[in-house]
C-alpha positions in Angstrom: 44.3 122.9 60.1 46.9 124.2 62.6 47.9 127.9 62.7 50.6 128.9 60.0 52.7 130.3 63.8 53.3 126.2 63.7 55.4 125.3 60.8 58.9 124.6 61.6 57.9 124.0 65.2 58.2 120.3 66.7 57.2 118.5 69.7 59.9 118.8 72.2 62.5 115.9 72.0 61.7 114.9 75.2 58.4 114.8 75.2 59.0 112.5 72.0 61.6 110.5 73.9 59.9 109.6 76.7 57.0 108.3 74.9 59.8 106.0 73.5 61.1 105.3 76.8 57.5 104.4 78.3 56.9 101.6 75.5 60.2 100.4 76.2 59.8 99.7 79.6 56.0 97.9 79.0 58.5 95.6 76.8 59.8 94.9 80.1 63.4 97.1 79.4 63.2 99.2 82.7 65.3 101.9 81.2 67.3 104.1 83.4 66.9 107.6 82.1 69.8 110.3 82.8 68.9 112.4 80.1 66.5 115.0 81.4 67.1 117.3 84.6 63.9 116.8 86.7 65.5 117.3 90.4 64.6 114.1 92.2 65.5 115.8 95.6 62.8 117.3 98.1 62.6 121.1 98.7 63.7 122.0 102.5 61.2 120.9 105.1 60.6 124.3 106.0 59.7 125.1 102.7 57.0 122.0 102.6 55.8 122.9 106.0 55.4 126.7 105.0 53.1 125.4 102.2 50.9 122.9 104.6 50.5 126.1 106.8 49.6 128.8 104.1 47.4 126.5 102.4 45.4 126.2 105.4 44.4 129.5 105.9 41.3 130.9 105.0 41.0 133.4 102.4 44.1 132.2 100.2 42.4 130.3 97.7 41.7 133.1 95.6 43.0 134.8 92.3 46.3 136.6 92.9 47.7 139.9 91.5 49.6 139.2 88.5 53.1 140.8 90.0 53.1 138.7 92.9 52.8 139.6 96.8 55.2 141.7 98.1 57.0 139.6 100.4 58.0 137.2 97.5 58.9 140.1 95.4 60.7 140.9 98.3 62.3 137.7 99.0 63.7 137.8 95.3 65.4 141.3 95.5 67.1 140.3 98.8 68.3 137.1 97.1 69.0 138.8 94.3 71.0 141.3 96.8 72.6 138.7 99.2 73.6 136.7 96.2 74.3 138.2 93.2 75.6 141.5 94.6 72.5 143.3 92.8 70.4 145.5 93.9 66.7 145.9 92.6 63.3 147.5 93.5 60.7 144.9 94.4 57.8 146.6 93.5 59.0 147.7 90.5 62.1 145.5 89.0 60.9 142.2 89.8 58.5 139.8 88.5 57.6 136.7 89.6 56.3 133.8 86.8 54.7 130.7 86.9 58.0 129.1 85.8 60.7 130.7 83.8 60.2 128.9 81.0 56.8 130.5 80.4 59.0 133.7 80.8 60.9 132.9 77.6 57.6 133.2 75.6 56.3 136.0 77.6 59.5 137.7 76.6 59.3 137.3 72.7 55.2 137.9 72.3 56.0 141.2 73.8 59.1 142.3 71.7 59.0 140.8 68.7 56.6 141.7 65.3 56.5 139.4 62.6 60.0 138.4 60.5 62.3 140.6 63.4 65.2 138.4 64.3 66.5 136.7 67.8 70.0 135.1 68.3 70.2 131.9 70.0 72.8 130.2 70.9 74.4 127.0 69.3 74.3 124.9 71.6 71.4 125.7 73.4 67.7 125.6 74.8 65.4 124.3 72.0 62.9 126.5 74.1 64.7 129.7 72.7 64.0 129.0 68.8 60.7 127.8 69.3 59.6 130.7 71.6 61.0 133.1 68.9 59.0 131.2 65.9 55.4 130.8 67.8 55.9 134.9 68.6 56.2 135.3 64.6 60.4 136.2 64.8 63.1 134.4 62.7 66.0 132.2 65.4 69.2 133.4 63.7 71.9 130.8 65.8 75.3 132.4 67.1 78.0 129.3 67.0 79.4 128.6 70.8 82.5 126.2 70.1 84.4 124.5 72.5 88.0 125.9 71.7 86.4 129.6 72.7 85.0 128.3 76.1 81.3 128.2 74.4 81.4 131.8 74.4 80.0 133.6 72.0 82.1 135.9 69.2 80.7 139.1 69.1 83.4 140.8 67.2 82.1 138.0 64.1 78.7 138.7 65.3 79.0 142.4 65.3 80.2 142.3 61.3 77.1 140.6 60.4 73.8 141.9 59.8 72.0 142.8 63.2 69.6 145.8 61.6 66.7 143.3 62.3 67.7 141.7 65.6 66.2 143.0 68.6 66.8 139.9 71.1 69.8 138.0 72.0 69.6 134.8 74.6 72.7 134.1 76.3 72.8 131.4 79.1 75.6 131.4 81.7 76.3 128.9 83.4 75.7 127.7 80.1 73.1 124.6 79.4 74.1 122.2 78.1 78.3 122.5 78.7 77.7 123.7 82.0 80.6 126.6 81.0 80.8 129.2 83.3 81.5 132.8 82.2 84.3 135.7 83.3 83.5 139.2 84.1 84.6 139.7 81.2 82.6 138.1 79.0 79.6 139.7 80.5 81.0 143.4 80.0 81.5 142.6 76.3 77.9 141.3 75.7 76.6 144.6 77.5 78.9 146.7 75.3 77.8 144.6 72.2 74.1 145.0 73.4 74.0 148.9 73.7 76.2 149.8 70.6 73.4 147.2 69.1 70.6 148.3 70.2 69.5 144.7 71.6 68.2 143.6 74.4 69.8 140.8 76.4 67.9 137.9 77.8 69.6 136.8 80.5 68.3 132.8 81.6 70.1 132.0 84.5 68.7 128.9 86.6 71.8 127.1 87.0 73.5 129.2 89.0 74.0 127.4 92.2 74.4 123.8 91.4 78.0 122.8 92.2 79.3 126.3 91.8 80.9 128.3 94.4 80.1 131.4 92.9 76.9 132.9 91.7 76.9 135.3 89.1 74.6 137.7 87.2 74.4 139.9 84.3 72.9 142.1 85.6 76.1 142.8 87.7 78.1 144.9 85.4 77.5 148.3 85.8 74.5 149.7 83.5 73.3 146.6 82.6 69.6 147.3 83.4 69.4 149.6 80.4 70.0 146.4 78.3 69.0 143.1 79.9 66.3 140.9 81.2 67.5 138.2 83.6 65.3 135.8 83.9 65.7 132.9 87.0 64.3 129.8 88.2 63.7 128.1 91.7 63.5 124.8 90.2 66.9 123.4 90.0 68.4 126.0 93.3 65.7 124.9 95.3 64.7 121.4 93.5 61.2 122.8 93.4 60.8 122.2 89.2 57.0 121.1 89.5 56.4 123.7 91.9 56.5 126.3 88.4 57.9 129.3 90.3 60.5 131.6 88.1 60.9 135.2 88.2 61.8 137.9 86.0 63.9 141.2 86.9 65.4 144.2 85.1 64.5 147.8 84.5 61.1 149.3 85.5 60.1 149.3 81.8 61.1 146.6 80.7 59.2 144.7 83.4 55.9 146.5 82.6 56.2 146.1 78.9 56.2 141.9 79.9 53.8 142.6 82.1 51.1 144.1 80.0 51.8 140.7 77.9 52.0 138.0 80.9 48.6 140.2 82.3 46.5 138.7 79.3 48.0 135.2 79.5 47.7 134.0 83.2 46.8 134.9 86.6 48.1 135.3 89.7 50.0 132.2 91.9 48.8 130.6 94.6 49.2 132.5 97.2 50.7 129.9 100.0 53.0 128.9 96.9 54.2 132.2 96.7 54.7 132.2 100.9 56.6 128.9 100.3 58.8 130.6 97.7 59.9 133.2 100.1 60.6 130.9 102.6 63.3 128.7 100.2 64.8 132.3 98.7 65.6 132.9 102.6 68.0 130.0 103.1 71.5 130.0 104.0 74.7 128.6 102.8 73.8 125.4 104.2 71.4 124.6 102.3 73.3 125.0 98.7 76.4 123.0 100.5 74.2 120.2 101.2 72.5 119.8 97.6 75.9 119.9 96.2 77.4 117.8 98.4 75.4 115.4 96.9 75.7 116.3 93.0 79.4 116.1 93.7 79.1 112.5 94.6 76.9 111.9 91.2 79.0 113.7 89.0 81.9 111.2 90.0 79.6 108.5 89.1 79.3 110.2 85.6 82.6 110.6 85.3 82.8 106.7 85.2 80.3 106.3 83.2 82.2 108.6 80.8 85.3 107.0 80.9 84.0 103.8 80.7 82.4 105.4 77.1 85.5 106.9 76.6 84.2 110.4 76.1 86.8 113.2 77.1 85.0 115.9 79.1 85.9 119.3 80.9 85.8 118.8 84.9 85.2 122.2 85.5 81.6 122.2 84.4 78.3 123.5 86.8 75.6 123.2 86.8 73.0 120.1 86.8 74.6 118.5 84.1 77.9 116.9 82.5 78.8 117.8 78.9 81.1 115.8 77.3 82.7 114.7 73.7 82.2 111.5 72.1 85.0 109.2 70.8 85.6 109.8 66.8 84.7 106.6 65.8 80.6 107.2 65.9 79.2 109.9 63.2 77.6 111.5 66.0 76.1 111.6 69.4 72.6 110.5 68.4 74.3 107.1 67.4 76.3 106.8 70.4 73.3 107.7 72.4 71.1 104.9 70.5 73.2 102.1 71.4 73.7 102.5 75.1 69.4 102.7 75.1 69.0 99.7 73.3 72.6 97.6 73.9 72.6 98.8 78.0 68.8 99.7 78.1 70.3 103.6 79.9 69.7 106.9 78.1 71.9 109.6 77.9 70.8 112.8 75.8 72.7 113.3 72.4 74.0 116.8 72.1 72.8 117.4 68.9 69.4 118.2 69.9 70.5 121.4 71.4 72.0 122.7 68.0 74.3 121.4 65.5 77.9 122.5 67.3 76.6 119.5 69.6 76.4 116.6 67.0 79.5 115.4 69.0 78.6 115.7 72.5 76.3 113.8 75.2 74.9 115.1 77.8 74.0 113.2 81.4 71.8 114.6 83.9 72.8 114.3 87.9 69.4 113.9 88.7 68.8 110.0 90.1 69.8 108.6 93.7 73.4 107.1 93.3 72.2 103.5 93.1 70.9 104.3 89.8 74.1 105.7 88.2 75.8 102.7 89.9 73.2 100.4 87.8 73.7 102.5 84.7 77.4 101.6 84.8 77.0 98.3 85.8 75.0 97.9 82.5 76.8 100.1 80.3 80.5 98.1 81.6 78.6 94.8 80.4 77.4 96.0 77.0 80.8 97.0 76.6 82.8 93.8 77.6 
């Protein structure tokens, strides 16, 4: 028998989905999948050669401390500085993770007790709610709806009971609509936060696909006292298998996770962590050049939309494009359906990220352009 910690929690939908996928293509199907946002794109060369190098050193195989080596502790705070305008300690305010996402759990085995309450956002991560359930707390969604710019309402939220809510996950630039958010919006969450009493958890890996500006929470003045941002090199610096995230915030806070993430894993490889450090240091150039190519996806997607006849924002970031399905299907899952078995191309229904997405898809930017140019080619002849 399974522990009780795993009622109410499912296998991921895409780890479902793309068991689906794999026996449709042994039928022969070859299905071209847009749904999920694996960067297909190398790291920089230097970043690939910096690994080759480190890893052939002697003496670097060994465990690691769990807070990382300084330089790519380092390396965080001066992107952290360079890019987000904020300023933290290295030895003390960052930490770096084998991936963010394993952050996300690290972050609610350490805060919450059994039956205390997390808001997650609707739509969302599915990685928020089933974080919160395997650490023992109750997901209590906050609605993001389109005609509010998917942000959330705290002045509905704050007339609610909060007495048991001690986390609240906010996402900007938001996955899935790929919303960005004002200054604004970030001063009232902090203000919301501290009169409260919760703590923020800032997850904020999208930042610098097809986005001119990168923000952070942790920019409004006296923020630490209230948030954890949490950040991720896999989609700025298309090194998702690499697992390398990182953690920052106030000294406390980042030893409270630690004393969790301390009995959990160990230390990263070492020439990993060099490598890091070496793709936190690039310039401008590199950023231009990703996005130079997203922006030429994201037109195919666009066709592919209109060809759907979906109505969709066009000043969405991020790695994504979010958009609204014609009236005519019940929802997204049966719109998403048909294109996989009329066209033999999967897009991701919207719905699986919350119930205010029952009438959305989503479609990744990740494939070369030939693919989204065979995805339409399909998807125009299924709908002849």
């Amino acid at each position: 028998m399974i522990a009780k910690r795993m009622e109410g929690v499912s296998e991921y939908y895409f780890s479902q989905k793309l068991r689906e996928i794999e026996s449709l293509n042994k039928e022969g199907k070859n299905i071209i999948n847009l749904g999920i946002g694996s960067p297909d794109l190398p790291p920089h060369p230097d970043v690939i050669r910096t690994l080759q190098e480190e890893a052939a050193k002697p003496g670097v195989h060994g465990y690691q401390g769990y807070k990382g080596i300084p330089a790519l502790r380092q390396a965080f705070a001066d992107w952290y500085q360079k890019w987000y305008r904020v300023t933290l300690d290295p030895d003390t305010e960052v930490l770096p993770l084998i991936g963010s996402k394993e952050g996300i759990m690290h972050i609610c085995m350490t805060y919450l007790n059994e039956g205390e309450e997390a808001l997650i956002p609707d739509p969302g991560y599915p990685t928020y709610a089933s974080a919160v359930k395997l650490a023992g707390g109750k997901a209590v969604t906050y609605l993001l709806q389109e005609e509010r710019n998917w942000y959330p309402d705290l002045q509905a939220l704050a007339a609610t009971d909060l007495s048991k809510v001690k986390l609240m996950f906010v996402n900007y630039p938001h996955m899935p609509t790929g919303q960005q958010v004002n200054a604004g919006m970030f001063e009232n969450l902090i203000r919301f936060a501290k009169e409260n009493q919760i703590l923020l958890i800032h997850d904020n890996p999208y930042s610098f696909i097809l986005n001119d500006h990168p923000v952070s929470l942790l920019e409004v003045p006296g923020a630490k006292e209230v948030v954890l941002e949490l950040n991720s090199l896999s989609k700025s610096h298309n090194m998702a298998g690499w697992r390398i995230g990182m953690l920052c915030g106030s000294k406390e806070r980042v030893e409270e996770v630690l004393r969790f993430k301390s009995n959990m894993d160990s230390g990263m490889f070492q020439p990993l962590q060099m490598a890091a450090a070496k793709a936190l240091s690039l310039g401008t150039d590199w950023y231009n050049s990703i996005n130079s190519i997203y922006s030429q996806r994201r037109d195919k997607v666009y066709r592919i939309l209109d060809i759907l006849g979906c109505s969709y924002e066009l000043k969405q970031v991020g790695l994504f494009v979010w958009a609204k399905i014609p009236d005519h299907y019940p929802d997204a899952y049966a719109l998403s359906d048909e294109i996989l078995y009329g066209a033999n191309v999967f897009l991701t229904p919207g719905g699986i990220f919350g119930s205010q997405g029952n009438r959305y898809i989503r479609i990744s930017l990740c494939g070369d352009l030939s693919r989204f140019e065979q995805a339409i080619g399909r998807i125009s002849n299924s709908y002849k």
